[in-house]
Residue frames as a rotation matrix with the C-alpha (Angstrom) as fourth column:
UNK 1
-0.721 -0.004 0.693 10.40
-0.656 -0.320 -0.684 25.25
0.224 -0.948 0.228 20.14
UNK 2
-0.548 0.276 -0.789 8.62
0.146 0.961 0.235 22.55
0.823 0.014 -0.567 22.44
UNK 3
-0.564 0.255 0.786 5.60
-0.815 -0.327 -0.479 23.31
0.135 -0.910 0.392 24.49
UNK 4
-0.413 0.819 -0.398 2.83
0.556 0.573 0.603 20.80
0.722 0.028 -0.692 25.62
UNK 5
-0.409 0.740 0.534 -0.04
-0.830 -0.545 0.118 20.74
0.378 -0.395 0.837 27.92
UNK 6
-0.985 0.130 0.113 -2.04
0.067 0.893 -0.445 18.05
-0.158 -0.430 -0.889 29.48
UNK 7
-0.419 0.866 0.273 -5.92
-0.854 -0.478 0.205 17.60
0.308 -0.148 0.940 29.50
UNK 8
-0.546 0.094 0.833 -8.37
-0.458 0.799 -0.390 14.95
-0.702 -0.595 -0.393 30.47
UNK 9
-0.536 -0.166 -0.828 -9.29
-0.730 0.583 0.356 12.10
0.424 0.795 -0.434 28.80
UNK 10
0.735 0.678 0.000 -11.80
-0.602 0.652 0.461 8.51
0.313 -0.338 0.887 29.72
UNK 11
0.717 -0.512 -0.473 -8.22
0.074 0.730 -0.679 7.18
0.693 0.452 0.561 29.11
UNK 12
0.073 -0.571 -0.818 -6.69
0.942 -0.231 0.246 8.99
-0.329 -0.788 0.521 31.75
UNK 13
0.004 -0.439 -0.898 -4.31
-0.299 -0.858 0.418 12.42
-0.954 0.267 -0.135 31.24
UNK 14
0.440 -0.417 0.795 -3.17
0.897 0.232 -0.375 12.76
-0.029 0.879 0.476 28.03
UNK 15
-0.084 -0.814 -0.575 0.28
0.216 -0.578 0.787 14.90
-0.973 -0.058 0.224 27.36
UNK 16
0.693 -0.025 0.721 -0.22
0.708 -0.164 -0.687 16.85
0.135 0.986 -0.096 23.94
UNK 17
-0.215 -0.827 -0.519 2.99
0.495 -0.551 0.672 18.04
-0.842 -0.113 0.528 22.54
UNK 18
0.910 0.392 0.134 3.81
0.268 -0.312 -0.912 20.54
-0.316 0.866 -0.389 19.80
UNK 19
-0.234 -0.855 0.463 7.04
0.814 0.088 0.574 20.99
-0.532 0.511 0.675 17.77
UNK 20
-0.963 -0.188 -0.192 7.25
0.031 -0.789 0.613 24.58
-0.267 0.584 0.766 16.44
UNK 21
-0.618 0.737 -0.272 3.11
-0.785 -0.567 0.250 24.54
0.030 0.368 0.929 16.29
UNK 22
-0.023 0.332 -0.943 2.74
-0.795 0.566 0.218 21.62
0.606 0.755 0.251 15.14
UNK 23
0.807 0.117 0.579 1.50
-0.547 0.518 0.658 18.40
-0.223 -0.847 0.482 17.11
UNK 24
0.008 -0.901 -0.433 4.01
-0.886 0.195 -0.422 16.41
0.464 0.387 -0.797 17.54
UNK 25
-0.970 -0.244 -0.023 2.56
-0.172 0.746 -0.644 13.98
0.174 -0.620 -0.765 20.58
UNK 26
0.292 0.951 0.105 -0.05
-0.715 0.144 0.684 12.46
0.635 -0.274 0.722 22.38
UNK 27
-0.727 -0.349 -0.592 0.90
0.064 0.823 -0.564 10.26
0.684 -0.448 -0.576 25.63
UNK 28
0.600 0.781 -0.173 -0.44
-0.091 0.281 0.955 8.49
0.795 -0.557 0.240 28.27
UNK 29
0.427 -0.539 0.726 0.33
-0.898 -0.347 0.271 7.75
0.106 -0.767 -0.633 31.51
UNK 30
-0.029 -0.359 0.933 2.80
-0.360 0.875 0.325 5.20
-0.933 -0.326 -0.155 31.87
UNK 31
0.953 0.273 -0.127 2.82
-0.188 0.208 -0.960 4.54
-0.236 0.939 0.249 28.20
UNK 32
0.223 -0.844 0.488 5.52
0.854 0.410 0.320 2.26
-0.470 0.345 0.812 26.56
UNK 33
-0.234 -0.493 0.838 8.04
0.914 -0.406 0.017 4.88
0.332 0.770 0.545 24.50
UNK 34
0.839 0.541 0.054 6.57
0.507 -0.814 0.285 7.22
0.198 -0.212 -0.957 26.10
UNK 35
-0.040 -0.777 0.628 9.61
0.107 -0.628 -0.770 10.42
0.993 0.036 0.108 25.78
UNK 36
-0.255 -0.003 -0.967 11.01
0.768 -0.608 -0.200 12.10
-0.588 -0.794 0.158 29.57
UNK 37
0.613 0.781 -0.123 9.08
0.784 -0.620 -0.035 14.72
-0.104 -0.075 -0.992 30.32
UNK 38
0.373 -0.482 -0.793 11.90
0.278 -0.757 0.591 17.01
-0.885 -0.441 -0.148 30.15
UNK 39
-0.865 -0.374 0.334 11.75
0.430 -0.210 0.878 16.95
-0.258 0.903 0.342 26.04
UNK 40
0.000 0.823 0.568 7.89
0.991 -0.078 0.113 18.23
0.137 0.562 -0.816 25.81
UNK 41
-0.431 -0.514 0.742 9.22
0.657 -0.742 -0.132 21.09
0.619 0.431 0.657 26.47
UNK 42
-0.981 -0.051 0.190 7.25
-0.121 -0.603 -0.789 24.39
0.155 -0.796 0.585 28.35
UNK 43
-0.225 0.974 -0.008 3.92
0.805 0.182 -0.565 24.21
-0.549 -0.133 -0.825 29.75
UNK 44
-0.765 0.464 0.447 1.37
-0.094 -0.766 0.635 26.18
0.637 0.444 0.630 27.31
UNK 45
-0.383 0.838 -0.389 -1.90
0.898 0.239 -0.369 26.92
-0.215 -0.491 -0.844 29.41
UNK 46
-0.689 0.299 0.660 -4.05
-0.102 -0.942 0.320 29.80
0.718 0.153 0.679 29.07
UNK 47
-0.201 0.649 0.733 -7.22
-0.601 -0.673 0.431 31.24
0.774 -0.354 0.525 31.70
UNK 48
0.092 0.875 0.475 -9.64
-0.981 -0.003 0.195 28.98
0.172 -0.484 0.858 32.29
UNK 49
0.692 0.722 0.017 -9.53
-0.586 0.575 -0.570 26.01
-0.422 0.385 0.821 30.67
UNK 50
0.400 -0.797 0.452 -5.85
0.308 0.582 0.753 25.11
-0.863 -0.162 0.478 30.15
UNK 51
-0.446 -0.803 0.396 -4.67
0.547 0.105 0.830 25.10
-0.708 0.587 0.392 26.54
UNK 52
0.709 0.608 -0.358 -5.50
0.270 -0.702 -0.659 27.70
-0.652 0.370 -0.662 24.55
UNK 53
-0.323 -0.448 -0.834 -2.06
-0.896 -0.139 0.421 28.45
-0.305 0.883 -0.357 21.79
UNK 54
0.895 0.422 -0.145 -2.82
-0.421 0.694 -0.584 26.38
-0.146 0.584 0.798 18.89
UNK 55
-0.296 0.932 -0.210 -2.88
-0.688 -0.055 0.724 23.60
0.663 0.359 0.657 18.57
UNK 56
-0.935 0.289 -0.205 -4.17
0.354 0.719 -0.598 22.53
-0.026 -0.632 -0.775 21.37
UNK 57
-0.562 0.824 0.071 -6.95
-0.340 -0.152 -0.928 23.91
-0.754 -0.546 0.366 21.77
UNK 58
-0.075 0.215 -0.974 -7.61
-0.908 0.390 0.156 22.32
0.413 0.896 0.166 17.87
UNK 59
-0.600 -0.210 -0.772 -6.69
-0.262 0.963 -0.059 19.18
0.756 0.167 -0.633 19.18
UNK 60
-0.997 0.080 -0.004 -8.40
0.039 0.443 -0.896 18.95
-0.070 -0.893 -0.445 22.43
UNK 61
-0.308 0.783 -0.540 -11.45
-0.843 -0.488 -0.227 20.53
-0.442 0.385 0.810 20.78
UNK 62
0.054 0.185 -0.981 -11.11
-0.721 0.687 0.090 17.14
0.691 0.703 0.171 18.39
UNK 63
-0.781 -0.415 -0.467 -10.34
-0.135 0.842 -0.522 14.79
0.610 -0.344 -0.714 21.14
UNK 64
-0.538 0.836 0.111 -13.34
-0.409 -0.143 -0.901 16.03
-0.737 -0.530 0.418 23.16
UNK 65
0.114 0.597 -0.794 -15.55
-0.985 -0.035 -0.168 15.07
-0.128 0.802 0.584 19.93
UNK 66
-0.444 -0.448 -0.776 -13.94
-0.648 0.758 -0.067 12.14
0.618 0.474 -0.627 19.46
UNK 67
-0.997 -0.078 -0.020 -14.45
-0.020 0.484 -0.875 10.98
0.078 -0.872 -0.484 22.93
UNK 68
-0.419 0.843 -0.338 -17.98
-0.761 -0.529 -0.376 12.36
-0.495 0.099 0.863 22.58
UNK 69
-0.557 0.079 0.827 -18.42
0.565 0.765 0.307 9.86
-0.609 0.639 -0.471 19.89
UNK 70
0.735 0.581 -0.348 -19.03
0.086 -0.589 -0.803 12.81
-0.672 0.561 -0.483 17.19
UNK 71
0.725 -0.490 -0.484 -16.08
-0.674 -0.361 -0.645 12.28
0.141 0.794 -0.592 15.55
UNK 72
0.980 0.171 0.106 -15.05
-0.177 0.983 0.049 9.65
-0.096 -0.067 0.993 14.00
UNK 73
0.353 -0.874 0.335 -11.31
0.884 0.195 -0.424 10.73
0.305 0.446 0.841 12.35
UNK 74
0.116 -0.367 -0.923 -8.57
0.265 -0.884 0.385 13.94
-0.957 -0.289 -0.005 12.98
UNK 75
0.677 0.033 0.735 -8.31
0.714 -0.269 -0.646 16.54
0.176 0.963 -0.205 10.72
UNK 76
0.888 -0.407 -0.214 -5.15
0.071 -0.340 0.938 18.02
-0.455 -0.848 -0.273 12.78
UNK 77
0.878 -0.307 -0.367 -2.14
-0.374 0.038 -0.926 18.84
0.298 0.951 -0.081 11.47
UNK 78
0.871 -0.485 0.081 0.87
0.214 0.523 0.825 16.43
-0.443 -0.701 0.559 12.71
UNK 79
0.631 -0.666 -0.398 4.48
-0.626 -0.134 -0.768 16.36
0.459 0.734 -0.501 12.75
UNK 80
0.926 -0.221 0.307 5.68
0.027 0.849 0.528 12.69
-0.377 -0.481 0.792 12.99
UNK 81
0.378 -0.855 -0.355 9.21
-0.914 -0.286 -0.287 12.05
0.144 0.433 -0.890 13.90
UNK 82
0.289 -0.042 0.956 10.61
-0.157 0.983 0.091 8.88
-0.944 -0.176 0.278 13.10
UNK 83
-0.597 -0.789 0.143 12.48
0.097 0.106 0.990 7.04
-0.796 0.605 0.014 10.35
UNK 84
-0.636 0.316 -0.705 11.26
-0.757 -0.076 0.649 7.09
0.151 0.946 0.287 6.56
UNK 85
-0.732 0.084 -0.676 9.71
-0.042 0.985 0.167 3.75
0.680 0.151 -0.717 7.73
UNK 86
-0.472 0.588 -0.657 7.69
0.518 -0.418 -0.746 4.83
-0.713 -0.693 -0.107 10.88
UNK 87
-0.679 0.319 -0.661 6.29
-0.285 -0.945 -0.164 7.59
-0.677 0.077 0.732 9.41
UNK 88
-0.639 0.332 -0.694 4.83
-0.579 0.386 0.718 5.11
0.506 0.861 -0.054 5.91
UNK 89
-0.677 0.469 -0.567 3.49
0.690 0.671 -0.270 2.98
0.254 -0.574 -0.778 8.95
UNK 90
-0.504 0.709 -0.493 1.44
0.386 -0.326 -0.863 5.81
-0.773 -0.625 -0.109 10.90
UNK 91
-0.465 0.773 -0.431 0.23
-0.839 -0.540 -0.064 7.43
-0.282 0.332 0.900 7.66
UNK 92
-0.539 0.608 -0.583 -1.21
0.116 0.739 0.664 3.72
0.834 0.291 -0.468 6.72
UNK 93
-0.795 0.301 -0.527 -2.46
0.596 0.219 -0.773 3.58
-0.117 -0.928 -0.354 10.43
UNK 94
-0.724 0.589 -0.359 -4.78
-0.221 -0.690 -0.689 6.52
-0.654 -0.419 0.630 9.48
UNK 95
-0.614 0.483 -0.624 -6.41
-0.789 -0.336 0.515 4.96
0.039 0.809 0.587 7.03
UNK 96
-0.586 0.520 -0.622 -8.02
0.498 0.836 0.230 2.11
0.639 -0.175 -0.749 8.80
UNK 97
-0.406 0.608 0.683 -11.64
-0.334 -0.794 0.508 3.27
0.850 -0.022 0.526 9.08
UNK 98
-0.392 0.450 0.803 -13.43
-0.920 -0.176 -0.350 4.07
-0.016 -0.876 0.483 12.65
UNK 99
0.543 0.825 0.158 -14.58
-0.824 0.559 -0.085 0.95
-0.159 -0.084 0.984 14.06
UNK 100
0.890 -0.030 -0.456 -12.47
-0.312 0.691 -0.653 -1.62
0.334 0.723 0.605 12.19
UNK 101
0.347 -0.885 0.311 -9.07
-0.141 0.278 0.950 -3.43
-0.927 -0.373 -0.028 12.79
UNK 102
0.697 -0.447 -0.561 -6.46
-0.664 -0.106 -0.740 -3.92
0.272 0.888 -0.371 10.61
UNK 103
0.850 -0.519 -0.091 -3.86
0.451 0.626 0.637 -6.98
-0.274 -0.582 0.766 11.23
UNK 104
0.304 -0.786 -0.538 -0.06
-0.393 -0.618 0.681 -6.43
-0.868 0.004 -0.497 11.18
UNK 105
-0.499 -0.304 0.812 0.45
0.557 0.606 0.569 -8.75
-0.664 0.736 -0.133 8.45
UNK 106
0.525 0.624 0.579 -2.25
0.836 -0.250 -0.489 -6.94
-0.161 0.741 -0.653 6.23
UNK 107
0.976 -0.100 -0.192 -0.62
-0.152 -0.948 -0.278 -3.21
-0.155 0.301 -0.941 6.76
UNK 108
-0.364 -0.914 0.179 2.90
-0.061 0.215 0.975 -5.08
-0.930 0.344 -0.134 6.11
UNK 109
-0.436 0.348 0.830 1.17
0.739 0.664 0.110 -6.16
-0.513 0.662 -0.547 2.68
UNK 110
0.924 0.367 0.107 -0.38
0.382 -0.863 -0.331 -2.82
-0.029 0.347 -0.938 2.29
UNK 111
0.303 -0.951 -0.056 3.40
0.141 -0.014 0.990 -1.67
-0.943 -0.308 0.130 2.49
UNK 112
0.622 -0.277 -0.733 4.23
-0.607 0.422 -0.674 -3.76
0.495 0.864 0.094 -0.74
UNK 113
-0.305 -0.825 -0.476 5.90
-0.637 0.548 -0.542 -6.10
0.708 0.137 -0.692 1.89
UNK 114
0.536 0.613 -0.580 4.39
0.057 0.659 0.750 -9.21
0.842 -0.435 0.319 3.35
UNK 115
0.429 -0.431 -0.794 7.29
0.489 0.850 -0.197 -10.34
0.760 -0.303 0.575 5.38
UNK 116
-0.736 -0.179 0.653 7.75
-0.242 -0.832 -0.499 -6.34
0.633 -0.525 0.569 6.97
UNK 117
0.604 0.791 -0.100 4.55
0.353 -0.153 0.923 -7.65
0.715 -0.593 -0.371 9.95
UNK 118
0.006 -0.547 -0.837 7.57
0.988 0.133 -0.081 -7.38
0.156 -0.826 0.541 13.01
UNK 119
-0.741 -0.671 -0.032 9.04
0.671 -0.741 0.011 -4.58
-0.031 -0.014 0.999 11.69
UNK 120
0.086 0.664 0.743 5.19
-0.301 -0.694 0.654 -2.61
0.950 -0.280 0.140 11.25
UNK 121
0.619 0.534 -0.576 4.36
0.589 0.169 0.790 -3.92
0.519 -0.828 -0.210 14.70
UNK 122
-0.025 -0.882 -0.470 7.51
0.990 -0.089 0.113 -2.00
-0.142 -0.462 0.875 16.08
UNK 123
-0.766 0.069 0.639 6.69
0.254 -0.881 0.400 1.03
0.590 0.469 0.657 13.83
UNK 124
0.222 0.967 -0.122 3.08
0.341 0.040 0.939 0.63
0.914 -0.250 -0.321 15.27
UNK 125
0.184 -0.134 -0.974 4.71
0.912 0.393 0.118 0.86
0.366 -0.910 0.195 18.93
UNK 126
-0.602 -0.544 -0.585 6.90
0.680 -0.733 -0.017 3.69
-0.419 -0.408 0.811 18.66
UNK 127
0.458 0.732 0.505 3.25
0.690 -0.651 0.317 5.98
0.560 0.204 -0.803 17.46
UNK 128
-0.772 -0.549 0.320 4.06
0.477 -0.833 -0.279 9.74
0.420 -0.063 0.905 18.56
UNK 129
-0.613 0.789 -0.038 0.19
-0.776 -0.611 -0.158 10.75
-0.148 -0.068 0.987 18.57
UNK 130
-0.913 0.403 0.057 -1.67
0.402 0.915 -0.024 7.86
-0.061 0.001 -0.998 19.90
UNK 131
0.039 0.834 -0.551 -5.48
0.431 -0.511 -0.743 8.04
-0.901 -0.208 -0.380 19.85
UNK 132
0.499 0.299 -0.814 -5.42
-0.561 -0.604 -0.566 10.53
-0.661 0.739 -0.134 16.47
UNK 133
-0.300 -0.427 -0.853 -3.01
-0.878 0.472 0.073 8.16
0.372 0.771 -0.517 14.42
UNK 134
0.593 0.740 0.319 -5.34
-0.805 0.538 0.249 5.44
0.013 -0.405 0.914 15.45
UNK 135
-0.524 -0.552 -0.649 -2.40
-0.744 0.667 0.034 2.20
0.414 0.501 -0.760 16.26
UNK 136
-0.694 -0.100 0.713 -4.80
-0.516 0.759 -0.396 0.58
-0.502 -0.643 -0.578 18.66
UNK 137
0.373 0.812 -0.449 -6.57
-0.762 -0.008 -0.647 -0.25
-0.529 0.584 0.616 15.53
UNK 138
-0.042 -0.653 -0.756 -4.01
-0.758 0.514 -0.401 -2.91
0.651 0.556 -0.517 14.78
UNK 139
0.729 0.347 0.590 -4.76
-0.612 0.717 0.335 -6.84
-0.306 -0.605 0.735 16.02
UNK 140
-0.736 -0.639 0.222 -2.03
-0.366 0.652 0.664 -10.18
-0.569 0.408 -0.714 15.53
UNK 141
-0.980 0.130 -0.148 -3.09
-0.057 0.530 0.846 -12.53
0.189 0.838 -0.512 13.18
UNK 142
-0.690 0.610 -0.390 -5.66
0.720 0.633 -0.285 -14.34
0.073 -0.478 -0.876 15.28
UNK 143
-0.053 0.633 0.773 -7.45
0.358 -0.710 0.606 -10.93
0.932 0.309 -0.189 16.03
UNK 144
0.264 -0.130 -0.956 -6.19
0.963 0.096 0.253 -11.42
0.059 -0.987 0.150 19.27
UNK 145
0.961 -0.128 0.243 -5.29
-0.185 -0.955 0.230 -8.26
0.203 -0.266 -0.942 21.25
UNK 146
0.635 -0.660 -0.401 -1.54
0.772 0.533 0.346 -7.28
-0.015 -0.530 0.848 21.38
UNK 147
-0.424 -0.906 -0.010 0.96
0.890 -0.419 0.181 -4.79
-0.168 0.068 0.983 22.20
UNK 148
0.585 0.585 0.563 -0.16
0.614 -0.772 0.165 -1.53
0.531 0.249 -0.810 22.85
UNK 149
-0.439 -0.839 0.322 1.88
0.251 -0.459 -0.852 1.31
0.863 -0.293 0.412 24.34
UNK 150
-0.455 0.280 0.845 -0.79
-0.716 -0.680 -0.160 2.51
0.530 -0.678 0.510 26.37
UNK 151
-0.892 -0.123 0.434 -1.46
-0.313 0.862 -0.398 -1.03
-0.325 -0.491 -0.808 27.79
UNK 152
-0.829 0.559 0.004 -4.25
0.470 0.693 0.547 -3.90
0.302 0.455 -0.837 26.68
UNK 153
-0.561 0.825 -0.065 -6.77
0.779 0.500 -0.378 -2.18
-0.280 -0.263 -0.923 28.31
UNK 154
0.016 0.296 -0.955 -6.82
-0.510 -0.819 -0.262 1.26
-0.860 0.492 0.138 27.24
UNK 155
-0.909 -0.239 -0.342 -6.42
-0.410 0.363 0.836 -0.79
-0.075 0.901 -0.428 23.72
UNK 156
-0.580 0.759 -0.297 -9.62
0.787 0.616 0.037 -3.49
0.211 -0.212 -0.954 24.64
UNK 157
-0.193 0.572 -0.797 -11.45
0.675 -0.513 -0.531 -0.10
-0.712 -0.641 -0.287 25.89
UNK 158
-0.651 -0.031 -0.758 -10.61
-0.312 -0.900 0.304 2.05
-0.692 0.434 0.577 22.80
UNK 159
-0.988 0.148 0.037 -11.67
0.094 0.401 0.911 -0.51
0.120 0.904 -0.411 20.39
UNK 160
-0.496 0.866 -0.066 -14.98
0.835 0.455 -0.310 -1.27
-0.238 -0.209 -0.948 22.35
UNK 161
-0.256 0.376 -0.891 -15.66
0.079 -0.910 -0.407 2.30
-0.963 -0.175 0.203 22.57
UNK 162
-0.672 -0.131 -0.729 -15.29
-0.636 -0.400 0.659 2.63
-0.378 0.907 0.186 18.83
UNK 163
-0.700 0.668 -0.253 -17.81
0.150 0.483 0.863 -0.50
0.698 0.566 -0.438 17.91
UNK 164
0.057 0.932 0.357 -20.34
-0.678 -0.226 0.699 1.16
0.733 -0.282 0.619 20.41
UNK 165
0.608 0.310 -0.731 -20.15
0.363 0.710 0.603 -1.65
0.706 -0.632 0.319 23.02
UNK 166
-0.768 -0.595 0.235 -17.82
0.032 -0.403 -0.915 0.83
0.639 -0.695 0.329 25.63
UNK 167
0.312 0.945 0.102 -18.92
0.434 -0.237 0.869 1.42
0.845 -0.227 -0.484 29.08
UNK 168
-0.320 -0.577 0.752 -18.01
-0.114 -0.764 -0.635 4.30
0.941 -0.288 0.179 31.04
């Protein structure tokens, strides 16, 4: 069963799904790949304060922190769908630490395949749970910004945020 919820974000909304419990999303508005609303399934909300069945209120609880700039990684539990390939991409994606970039060539190489950069950058695209599987941590060669679902500037805005030089 598929419910989600919405909450707010510096980044805008942000649509958190959940697959039988389990997260399963994280969109923006207007956000390449971004699923029709008519797969996240029912609205969860509770009282006051919106989401309240877990795990949102886990996740928004972490995303508030995050945003906060008290927390630096998720400790959330996820369920990413996507091919045997996707999935080897986003769990590399979590392991490039707060702050830092990672090119596509390098997490092709982390792989065990140089010549896989396209195919990560594609994997990179089709993220499920931006923002907690961290792709806008991923730069082209040059270090140049590129390709982001949730567009160059939420990308140019997360990063800054993360090396301290954001302004809200």
């Amino acid at each position: 069963m598929r419910q989600h919820t919405v909450i707010d974000s510096p980044y805008g909304p942000l649509t958190l799904v959940a697959d039988d419990g389990v997260l399963c999303g994280v969109y923006m508005e207007n956000q390449r790949h971004r699923p029709p609303e008519d797969t996240f399934g029912e609205p969860a909300t509770g009282p006051s304060t919106g989401p309240s069945t877990a795990p949102f209120a886990e996740a928004e609880e972490q995303l508030e922190a995050y945003f906060a700039g008290e927390r630096t990684e998720f400790t959330l539990p996820l369920r990413l769908h996507g091919t045997p390939f996707q999935r080897t991409v986003w769990e590399h994606l979590r392991t490039i630490p707060y702050g830092e970039t990672r090119t596509y060539g390098q997490l092709a190489d982390a792989l065990g395949n140089p010549k896989a950069s396209r195919a990560v950058g594609l994997a990179n695209g089709r993220n499920p749970v931006g923002i907690i599987v961290p792709c806008h941590r991923v730069v082209g060669a040059d270090g140049s910004l590129t390709g982001y679902g949730g567009g160059l500037d939420r990308k140019r805005r997360l990063l800054d945020f993360e090396r301290g030089t954001a302004l809200f």
